[in-house]
Each structure stands twice: as C-alpha cells, then as structure tokens.
Phi, psi and omega in degrees: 000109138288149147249141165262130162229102164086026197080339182250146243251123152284106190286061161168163154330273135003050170325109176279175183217164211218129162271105171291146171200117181237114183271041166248173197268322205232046198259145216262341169250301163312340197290138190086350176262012195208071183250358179223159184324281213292299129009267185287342152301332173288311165297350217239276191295348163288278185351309155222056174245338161240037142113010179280161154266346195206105187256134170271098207251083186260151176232017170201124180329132160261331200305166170305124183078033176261142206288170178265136192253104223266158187294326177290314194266004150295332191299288190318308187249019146282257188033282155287296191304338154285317191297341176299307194314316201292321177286359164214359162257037210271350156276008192276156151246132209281027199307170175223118177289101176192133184250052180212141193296336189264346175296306196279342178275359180251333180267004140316288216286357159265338185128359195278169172287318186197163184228145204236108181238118173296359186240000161061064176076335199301326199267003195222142176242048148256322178311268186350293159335305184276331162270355154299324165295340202260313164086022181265182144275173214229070201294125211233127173260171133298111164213100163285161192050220176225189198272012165301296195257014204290316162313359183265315178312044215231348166314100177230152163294293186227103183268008188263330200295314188285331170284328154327277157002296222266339174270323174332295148314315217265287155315326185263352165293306201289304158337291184308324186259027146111032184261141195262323187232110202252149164232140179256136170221130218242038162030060154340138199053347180262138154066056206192141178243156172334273174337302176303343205268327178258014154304314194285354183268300173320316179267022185272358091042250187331346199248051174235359137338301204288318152094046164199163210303162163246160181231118181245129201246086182260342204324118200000057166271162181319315185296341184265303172281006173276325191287306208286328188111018197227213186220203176305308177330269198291018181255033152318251156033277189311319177287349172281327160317283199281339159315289183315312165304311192267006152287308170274350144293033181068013181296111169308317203248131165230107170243147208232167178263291186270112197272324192270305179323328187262321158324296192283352159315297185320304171287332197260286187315339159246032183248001188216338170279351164273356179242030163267000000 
C-alpha cells in the first residue's frame, strides 16, 4: 500500500505515525498549547526529530461539546502554521484536520499533503469534488452527524457491519470523482459509546476487507482513562497498549500525541511480526 504526497511516494509495508499539533485553544489534551511561532515550531522538529512521518495540523476542535468554529477563523490558524513549518521544514508532510471543502483547498495551495475529514464529505457535499481536483490524499472517518452532536448517534444494529457499509460507499463516492489514494479511520470515539469503541477495536481486523491503508486514532482519548479511571494526562501508558494492539490488527497509520513512543509500537511490533 502507497499514497502519493507531493510526488513522493509513502509506503506502507511499514507502519507511520502522525505527529498532532493542534492550533486550537479547546483540544480535549493540547489545547492552548502550541498558539505562538516558537511553540509550534518546537512542536514541529519534535515531531519529526523523533520518526512521525506526517504533522496533523488541526484548527477546530473535534471533542465533545467544542465550540463551534467559523471558516474565517479556522483559516487564521491553520493557515500560518503550514506555512511557518513549510518555511522551516520544507520537506514535512502537512496533512490538515479539517472538514470544509474551501479550508482544504486554500491549505493545497500551501502546502499542505493531505487532508484528514472526520466527515469523510457529509459535512461539506464539495469536499470530495475539492480534493479530487486537489490531487492529495484523503483521509476519511467514520462519523455521524458533526462535531456538537455526534454523540447522540450511537445506535447501531451491527456497528462493524454498518461502518464497513458506510466506507464502502464512502469510497466509491470518493473513486468515481478521481481521488487516488485513500486512507480509512473508523473513529474511535466518534458516534461510539465506550463499549463500541472497543468492539470495533477488538474487530479491527475486519476493515483490511477494504484493502487501503487504516488509521487508528486512540491517542489519550476517553476509552482509554475512562476504563483505567485516570484522565488524559495519564493515559500514555494506555495508548501504548491500545497502539499496539490496532498495529497488530493491521492499522498503517497511528496518529499521536506522543511520537516517539508510537515509533517504538511501530519498531517492536515489526520486531515480533518478523520472527513469526
């Protein structure tokens, strides 16, 4: 499994990891932390001085109950943060967490690599349209509803059967209008009740049916300190765990908070899949 970014071509054979840098203020771990050049730039060369392949550049909150963020002022702080980086990082690659269609064509035109939509198209009916034009790759979540109400949605009959469904479609929508390299992420926490999150974590597995690379995003999310009782802070440990876990259920992609630690997921787990 390849993706193209910018022409060079990412493999993988391998599983990578994605370094977060969230320029929002209300990021349910990070938030308020990376608001000034010197900041984020510090976050930036950790990011990839210890092995991510990709900084994930988010500018509006997903967590629950996060206020709502308007197009002018998500602009304002993605915007400048590819460009600080790109300006002093001019090989990194940029994806930007953003689920509007004109947010992902002005941060294209910046530089960025890829684009990572918690809404796989639903919230924007363009998006698709704009990264097909855009030509990057395209990272697509499982989520109902947005990111206000996503928690009222947790009703599933068969939730691995019906997210299976819902990429099926999702993908072949994204196909028909030219986008070439897809990544899937089945949104841990989102539209999820505890319980669901680690079924679909126990059955992640099953979403190698889809055949393109996956992305598992646990990073110190709730499912992980609500079961130990502790909170974000302290859920490193856990995430290392549940890392670990969805790399041996086929996951390509980990994107994290803590970077170096999900390197060494990476490196141990194809240090015991080489001697099976």
């Amino acid at each position: 499994m390849t993706i193209n970014c910018k022409g060079r071509l990412v493999d993988f054979s391998t599983p990578k990891v994605m370094g977060i840098l969230n320029t929002t203020p209300d990021s349910f771990y990070d938030g308020g932390s990376y608001v000034t050049e010197a900041k984020i730039l510090r976050r930036a060369e950790e990011i990839l001085s210890q092995g991510a392949t990709f900084i994930d550049i988010g500018g509006y909150s997903s967590r629950p109950r996060a206020a709502f963020v308007d197009e002018t002022e998500e602009l304002s702080r993605v915007l400048p943060t590819v460009d600080l980086i790109l300006a002093h990082f001019p090989e990194a690659l940029i994806s930007v967490d953003t689920f509007r269609s004109n947010v992902a064509r002005q941060v294209v035109e910046h530089g960025a690599a890829l684009i990572n939509d918690i809404s796989a198209g639903l919230l924007d009916e363009r998006m698709l349209e704009t990264v097909a034009q855009v030509q990057v790759p395209y990272i697509m979540m499982h989520m109902r509803g947005n990111p206000q109400t996503r928690q009222q949605f947790t009703d599933y009959g068969d939730i691995v059967k019906e997210m299976l469904s819902y990429f099926s479609e999702r993908t072949a929508a994204a196909r028909n209008l030219g986008i070439n390299d897809i990544i899937i992420d089945p949104g841990f926490g989102f539209s999820k009740t505890l319980e669901q999150n680690y079924e679909v974590l126990q059955k992640l597995d099953l979403f190698q049916i889809i055949e393109l690379p996956l992305l598992a995003a646990v990073s110190r999310k709730s499912m992980i300190y609500k079961v130990l009782e502790s909170s974000a802070a302290e859920a490193l440990n856990g995430t290392t765990v549940v890392n670990t876990l969805a790399l041996s259920k086929g996951a390509k992609l980990l994107r994290v908070h803590d970077v170096k630690e999900a390197v060494e997921c990476v490196k141990l787990t194809n240090a015991i899949w080489a001697n099976m």
